[in-house]
C-alpha positions in Angstrom: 0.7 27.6 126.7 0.2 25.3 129.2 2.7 22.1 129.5 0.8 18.8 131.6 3.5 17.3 133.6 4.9 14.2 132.2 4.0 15.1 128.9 7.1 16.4 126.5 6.5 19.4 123.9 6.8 17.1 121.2 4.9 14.7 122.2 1.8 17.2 121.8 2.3 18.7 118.9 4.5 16.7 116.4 6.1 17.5 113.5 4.5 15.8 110.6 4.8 15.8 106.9 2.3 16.1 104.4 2.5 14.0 101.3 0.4 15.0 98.1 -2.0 12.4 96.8 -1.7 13.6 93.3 1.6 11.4 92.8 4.1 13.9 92.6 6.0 13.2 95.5 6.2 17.0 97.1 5.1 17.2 100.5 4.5 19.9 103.3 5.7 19.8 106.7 3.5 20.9 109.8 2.9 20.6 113.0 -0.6 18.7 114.5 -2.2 18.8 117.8 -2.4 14.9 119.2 -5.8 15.8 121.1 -7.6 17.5 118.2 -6.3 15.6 115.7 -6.1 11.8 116.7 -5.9 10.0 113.5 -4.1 10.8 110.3 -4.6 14.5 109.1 -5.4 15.4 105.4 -5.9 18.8 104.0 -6.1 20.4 101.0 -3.3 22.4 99.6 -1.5 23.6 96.4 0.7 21.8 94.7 3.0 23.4 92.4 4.6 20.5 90.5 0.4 19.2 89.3 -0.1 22.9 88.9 -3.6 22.7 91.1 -5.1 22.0 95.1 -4.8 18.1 95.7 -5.5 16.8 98.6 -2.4 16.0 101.2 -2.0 13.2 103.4 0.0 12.7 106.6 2.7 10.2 106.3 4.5 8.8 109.3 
């Protein structure tokens, strides 16, 4: 991996967490790439507590 001077780690790739849309309140935590990923990430992932795949939000 290759670090750009001036730039931190973190600043790269942050941790962010992953809220689920469904209303349940459970959430993953990830980490993102900045330069792939500009704007807010969603995927779609299991959650346990509505029994089914929902589709999670980032939350900063």
């Amino acid at each position: 991996m290759r670090i750009l001077p001036g730039m931190a780690r973190n600043e790269i790739r942050p941790v962010v967490k992953l809220r689920s849309t469904a209303g349940t309140g459970y959430t993953y935590v990830t980490r993102k790439n900045r330069r792939n990923d500009p704007d807010r990430l969603e995927l779609r992932k299991y959650d346990p507590v509505a029994g089914r795949h929902v589709t999670f939000r980032e939350e900063r």
